[in-house]
C-alpha positions in Angstrom: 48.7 130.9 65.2 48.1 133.4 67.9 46.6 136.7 67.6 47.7 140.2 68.1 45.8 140.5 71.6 47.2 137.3 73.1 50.1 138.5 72.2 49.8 141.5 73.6 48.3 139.9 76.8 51.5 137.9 77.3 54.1 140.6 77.0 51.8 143.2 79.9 52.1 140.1 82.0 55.6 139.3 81.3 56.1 143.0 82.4 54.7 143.0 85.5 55.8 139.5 86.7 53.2 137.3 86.0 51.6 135.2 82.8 48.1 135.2 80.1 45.3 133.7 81.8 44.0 132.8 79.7 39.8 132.0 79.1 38.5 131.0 82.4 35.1 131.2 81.6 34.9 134.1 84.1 35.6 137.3 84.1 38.7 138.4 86.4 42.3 140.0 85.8 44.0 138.9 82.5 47.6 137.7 84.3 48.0 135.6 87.0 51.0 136.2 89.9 50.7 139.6 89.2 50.8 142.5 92.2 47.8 144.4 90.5 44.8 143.0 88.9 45.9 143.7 85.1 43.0 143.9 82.3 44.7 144.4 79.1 42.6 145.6 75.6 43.8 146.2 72.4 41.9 148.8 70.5 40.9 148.6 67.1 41.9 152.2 66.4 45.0 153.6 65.6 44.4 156.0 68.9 43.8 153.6 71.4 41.2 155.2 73.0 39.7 154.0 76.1 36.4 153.1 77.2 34.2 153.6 80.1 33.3 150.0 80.1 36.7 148.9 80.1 37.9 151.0 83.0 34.3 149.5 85.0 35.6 146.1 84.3 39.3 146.9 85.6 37.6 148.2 88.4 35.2 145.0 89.2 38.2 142.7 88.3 40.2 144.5 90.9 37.6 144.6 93.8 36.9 140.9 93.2 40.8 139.9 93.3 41.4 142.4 96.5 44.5 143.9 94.5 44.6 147.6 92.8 43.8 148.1 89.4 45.8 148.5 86.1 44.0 148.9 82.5 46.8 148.6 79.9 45.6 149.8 76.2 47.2 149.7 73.1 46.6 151.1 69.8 45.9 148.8 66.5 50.1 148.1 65.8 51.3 150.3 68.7 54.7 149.3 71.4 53.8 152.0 73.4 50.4 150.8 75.5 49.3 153.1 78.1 48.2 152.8 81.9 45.3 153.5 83.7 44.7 153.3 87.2 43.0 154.7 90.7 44.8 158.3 90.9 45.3 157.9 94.7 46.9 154.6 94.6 49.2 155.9 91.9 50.1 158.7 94.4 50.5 156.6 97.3 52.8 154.0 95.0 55.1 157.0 93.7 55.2 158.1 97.4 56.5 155.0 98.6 59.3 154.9 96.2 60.3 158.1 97.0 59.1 160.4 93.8 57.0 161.7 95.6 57.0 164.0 98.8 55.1 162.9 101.8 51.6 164.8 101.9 52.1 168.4 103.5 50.8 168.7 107.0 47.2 170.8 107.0 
């Protein structure tokens, strides 16, 4: 029987393309074929409250795969996880799908 996380795990990488991992006896990004290095965390809490050890992982799993960054957290029985990522690449994604205006001149 699989657990909430897993479960969790597979549908963040279904989202963005890619599968679970799965253990690897290593620490790295939680999906493979995946255009950002993904680490996904399921909080015990009802709030889903993030952690600065979580984002230093993200951030380490992302410099070691050469991709950007994505935490994904969810609350204890939430469908709505949230995001978390480098501000400027955010801002240089939205750009580049045209939500964005391109940087005023100085």
């Amino acid at each position: 029987m699989s657990t909430a996380w897993k479960e969790l795990e597979r549908r963040i990488c279904a989202a963005w393309g890619g599968r679970r991992s799965g253990p690897q006896g290593r620490s790295g990004p939680d999906c493979t074929a995946t255009p950002v290095a993904l680490q996904v965390k399921r909080s015990g809490s009802g709030s889903g409250g993030i952690r600065g050890a979580w984002v230093a992982q993200a951030r380490t799993d992302g410099a070691a795969a050469r991709l950007p960054w994505v935490l994904v957290v969810a609350g204890h029985g939430s469908r709505a996880p949230v995001a978390v990522c480098d501000h400027a690449w955010l801002v240089a994604v939205c750009r580049q799908a045209g939500l964005l205006p391109p940087p005023a001149a100085p």
